[in-house]
N, C-alpha and C positions, 0 to 999 in steps of 0.2 A: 449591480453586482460588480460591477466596474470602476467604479466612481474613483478617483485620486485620493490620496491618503496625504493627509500632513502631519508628519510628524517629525518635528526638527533637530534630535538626536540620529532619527535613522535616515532618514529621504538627504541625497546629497544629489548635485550634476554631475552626469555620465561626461567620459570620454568621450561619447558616440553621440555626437550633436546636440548636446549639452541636455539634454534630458533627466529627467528626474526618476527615480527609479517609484514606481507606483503600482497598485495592486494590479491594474489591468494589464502590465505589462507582464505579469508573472503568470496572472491567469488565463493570456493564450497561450504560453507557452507551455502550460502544464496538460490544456486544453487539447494541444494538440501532441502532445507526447502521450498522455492516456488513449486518447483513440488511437494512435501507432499500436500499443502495447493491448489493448483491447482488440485490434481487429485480430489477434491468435490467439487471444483464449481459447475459441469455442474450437479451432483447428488445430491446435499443436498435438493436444491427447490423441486426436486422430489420425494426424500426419506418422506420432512415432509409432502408433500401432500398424500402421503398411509397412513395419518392419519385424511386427511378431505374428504369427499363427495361430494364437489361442490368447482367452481372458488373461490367465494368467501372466504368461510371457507381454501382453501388454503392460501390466500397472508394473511387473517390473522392470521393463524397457521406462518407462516412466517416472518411473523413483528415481531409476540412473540421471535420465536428464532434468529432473529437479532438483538431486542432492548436488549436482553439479554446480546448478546457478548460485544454491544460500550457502555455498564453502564458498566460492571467489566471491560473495557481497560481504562476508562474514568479516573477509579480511581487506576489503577493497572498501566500504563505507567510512568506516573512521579515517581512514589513510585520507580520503575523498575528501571527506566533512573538514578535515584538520588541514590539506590546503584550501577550501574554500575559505576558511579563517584569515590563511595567509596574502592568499591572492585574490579573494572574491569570489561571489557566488558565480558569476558570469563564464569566466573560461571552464570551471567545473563541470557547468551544467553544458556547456560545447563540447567537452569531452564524453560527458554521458548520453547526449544527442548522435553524436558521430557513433559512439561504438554501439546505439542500437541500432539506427541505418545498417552497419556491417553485419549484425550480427542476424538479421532478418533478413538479408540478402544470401545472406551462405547457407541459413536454414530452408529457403526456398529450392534450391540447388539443391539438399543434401541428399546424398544416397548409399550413406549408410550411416547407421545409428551412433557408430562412435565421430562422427560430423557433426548430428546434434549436441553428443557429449562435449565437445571441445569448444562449437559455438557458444553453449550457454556458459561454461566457464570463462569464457573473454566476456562474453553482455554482463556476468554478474559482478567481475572485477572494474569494469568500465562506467558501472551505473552507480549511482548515487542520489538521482536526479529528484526522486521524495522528498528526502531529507535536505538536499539542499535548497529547496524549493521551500520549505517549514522555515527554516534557517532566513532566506531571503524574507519572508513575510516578515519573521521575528523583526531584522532591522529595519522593516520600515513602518512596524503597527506599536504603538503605547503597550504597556503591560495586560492592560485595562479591558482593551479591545481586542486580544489575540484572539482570546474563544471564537469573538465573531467571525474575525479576520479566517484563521483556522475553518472555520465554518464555510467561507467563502471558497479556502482555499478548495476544500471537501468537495463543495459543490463544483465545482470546476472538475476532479476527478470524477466524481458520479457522472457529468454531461459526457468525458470521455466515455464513462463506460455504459452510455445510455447506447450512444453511436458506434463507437468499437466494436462490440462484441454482434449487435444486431447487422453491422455492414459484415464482419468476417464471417459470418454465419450464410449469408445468405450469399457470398461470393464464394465461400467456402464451400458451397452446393454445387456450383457450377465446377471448381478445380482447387484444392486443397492447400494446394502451393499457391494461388491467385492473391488470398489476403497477407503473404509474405513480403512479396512483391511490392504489395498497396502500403505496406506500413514501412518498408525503408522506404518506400519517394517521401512519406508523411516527416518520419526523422530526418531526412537530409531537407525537407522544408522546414522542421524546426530549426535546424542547425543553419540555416539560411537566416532564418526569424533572428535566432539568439545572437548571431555575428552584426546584423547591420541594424535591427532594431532594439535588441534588447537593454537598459540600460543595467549598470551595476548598481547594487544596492549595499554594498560595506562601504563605510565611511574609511577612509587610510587611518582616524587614527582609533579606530575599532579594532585595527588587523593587529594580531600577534604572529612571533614565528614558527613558523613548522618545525617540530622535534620530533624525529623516530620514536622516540622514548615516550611519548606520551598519545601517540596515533596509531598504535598496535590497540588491538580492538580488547585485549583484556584490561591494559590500563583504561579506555575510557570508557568501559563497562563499568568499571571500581569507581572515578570520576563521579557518573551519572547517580549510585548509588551514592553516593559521597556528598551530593548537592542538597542543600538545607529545604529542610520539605519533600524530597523526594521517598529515602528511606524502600519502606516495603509497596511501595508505587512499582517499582524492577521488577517484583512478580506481578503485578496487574499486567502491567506492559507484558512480560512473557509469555504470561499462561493463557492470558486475552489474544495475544499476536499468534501463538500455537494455536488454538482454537480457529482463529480466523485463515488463517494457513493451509490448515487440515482442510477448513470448509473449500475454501481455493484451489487447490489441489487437486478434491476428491471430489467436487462438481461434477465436471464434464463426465468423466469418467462414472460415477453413482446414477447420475440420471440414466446414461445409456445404458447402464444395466437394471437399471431397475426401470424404465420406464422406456426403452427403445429410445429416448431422443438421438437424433443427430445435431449435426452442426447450425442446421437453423434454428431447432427449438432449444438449443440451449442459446446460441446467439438471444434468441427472443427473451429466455425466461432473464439475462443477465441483463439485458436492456431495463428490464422491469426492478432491478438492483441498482441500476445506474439511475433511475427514473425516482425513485424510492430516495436516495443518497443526495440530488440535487434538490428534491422537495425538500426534505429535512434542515438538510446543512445548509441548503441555502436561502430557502425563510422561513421553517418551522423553529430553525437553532435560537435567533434573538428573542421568540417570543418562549419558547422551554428555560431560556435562560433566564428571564424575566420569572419565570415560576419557580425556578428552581438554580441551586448554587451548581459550580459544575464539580462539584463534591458529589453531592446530591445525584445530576443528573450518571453521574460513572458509576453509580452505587445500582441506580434504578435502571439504566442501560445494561447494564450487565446480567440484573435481575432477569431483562427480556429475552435476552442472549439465552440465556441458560433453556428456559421456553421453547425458543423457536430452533435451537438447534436439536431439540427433542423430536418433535413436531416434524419436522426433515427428515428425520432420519423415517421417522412412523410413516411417513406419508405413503397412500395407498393409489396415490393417481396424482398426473401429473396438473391438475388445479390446484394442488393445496400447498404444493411449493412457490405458486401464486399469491394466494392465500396470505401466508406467515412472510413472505417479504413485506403484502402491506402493513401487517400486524405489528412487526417488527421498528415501530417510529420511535423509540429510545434507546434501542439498539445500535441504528444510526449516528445518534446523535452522542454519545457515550466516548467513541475513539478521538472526538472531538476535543470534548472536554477535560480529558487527562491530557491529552496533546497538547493543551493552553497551560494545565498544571505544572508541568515539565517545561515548558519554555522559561514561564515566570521563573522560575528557580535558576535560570542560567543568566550572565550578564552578558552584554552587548557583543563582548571578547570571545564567548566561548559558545555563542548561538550553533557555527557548526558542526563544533566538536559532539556540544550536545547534543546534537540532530543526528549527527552522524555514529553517537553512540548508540542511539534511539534503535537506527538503524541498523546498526550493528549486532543489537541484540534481535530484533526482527529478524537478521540474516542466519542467526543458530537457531531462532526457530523454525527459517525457512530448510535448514539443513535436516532438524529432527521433524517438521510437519512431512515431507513427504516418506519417510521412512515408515512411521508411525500410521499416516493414512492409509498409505498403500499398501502397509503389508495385512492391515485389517481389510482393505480390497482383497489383496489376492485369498484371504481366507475363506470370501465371500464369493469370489468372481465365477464361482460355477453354480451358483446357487439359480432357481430358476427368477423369471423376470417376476417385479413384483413381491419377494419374500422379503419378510422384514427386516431380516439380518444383514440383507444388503444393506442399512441405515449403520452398521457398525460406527463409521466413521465421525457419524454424525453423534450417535450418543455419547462418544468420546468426547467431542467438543463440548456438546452438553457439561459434562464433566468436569472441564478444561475451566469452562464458564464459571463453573458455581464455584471449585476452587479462587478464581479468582476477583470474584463476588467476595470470599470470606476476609480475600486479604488486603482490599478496595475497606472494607466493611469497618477492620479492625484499624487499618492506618489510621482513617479518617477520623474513627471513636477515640484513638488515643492522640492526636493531633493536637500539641500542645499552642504551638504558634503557626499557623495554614500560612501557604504562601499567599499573596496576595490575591483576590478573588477577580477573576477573568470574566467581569458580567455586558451583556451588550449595552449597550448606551442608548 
């Protein structure tokens, strides 16, 4: 899952002792950024609730410091994406390295709620680090190979979130604030990684210059839509990213009401997501690939989407949210596969920008995913434990799913000229 990559338009030698920039050198660094950002999941919804009194003053102490983070990534990723273009992936990703150290270090300390609100809007303006992470693989995988490469990349988040969220759960047992602590030493150890080992991976004559004018997050939304083959792919990416959003958001928080979990058994059950994400993506994906186009497999990944976010929401005990993660293996494999679609479609010049538009529009659904969750929580949040309705959340995303099933369905059937097909080799 390491292995060095050749490919001679993208791989160039680094500044930093002449190194070649290659997959394994992106995938610890992603490796250990995901478990930083992993070890608070299963803590944060907790942490801001020792600052509300009741269910409801929770989800919406909540929504505040979610709507926070997707407003400053909204307008902070394109701006990001567009100088990784300029200057490289490298110092980029040291920027979004360092301002999650900071911003996980003042979250540990904070002691009042608008301290969460102001850290997460510097983490959200300051990160990027997905998308330029997509972007970096872009320049140094063939067109050919991305799906897998992508698959790799995948699996490398899933191992974060195998670890992550099971270490901050179970540290998060002992002191709430502990796995805050643990995950800035982790980003100021990436930020160590990224400074003296990591190499660059844009070629200088890849790079184009940074323009305000075209790194405001509405032009390269229009852009991304703009790119030959993409088209009505913007609402798959959307309505797929809101769905996935909602589910993230409204985890931690749905379990515990519907099912008492705490910080351990949702650390646990997300480990079982992380675990599920690294199988898949990182060696069920070449052989689904081999069975199927990644047309095909977006079409039938979404199909299971639709399924198991139903099933979520229904669930009447805390095994069968078990259950539907393992069921869930083209689900998985599905964000992959448009993720290779949307690369192919961009050239060598503009991998950030479009990565960072990618993201960009992820960032307005991370604005409207917690809005939209959590006020279908708070409708729910006094209901007793176990009632079904608590699943609100989840039937929505259901919803969210098959909308964007229809528009995955129809691109595809009117698809006159496909971009080039991303199969494993």
């Amino acid at each position: 899952m390491s292995e060095p990559v050749t490919v001679p338009s993208g791989e160039q030698d680094s500044k930093h002792g002449g190194r070649k920039a290659a997959m394994s050198f992106i995938l610890i660094a992603v490796l250990i950024d995901m478990i930083s950002i992993g070890l608070i999941i299963p803590v944060l919804p907790p942490l801001v609730g020792t600052f509300a009194t009741t269910p409801a003053e929770h989800t919406l102490a909540y929504l505040a410091v979610s709507v926070a983070f997707g407003i400053a990534n909204f307008f902070g990723a394109p701006i990001l994406g567009a100088l990784s273009d300029r200057f490289g992936r490298r110092p980029v990703l040291l920027i979004g390295f360092s301002g999650l150290a900071l911003s996980f270090l003042v979250t540990a300390s904070a002691t009042a709620l608008w301290m969460l609100i102001v850290v997460r809007l510097f983490s959200g303006a300051m990160q990027a680090n997905a998308s330029v992470a997509n972007a970096y693989v872009a320049d140094i995988t063939a067109p050919e190979d991305r799906a897998k490469r992508f698959g790799m990349l995948g699996a490398a988040f899933g191992m974060g979130f195998i670890l992550g969220p099971v270490m901050g759960g179970l540290l998060g047992d002992i002191d709430l604030h502990l796995p805050f602590y643990v995950a800035g030493g982790l980003a100021l150890l990436n930020w160590l990684y990224g400074y003296f080992v990591l190499p660059e991976s844009l070629a200088p004559e890849h790079r184009r210059p940074f323009e305000w004018r075209t790194a405001n997050p509405v032009s390269s939304l229009k852009k991304l839509a703009a790119l030959k083959g993409v088209g009505t792919l913007v609402f798959v990416i959307a309505l797929s990213g809101l769905a996935q959003l909602i589910l993230h958001t409204s985890w931690v928080i749905y379990t515990s009401f519907k099912f008492g979990w705490g910080p351990k058994e949702n650390g646990l059950s997300l480990f079982a997501v992380g675990a599920m994400a690294v199988l898949v993506q990182g060696f069920l994906l070449p052989r689904l690939l081999k069975l199927f186009s990644p047309q095909r497999l977006v079409v039938l990944g979404l199909a299971s989407s639709v399924i198991t976010n139903f099933v979520w929401g229904a669930a009447t005990a805390g095994w069968v949210m078990y259950a539907v993660i393992v069921f869930n293996v083209l689900g998985f494999a599905a964000s992959t596969a448009l993720q290779s679609l949307i690369s192919n479609a961009a050239d060598a010049k503009t991998q950030g920008q479009t990565m960072g538009a990618v993201s960009s529009l992820n960032s307005v659904m991370a604005v409207l995913a917690p809005i939209l969750g959590m006020s279908l929580m708070y409708l729910v949040a006094e209901l007793p434990k176990g009632d079904w309705r608590i699943g609100a959340p989840f039937y929505f995303c259901a919803l969210l799913q098959a909308a964007s099933l229809f528009f995955a369905w129809r691109h595809f059937g009117r698809q006159a000229n496909p971009v080039p097909l991303a199969r494993a080799s």
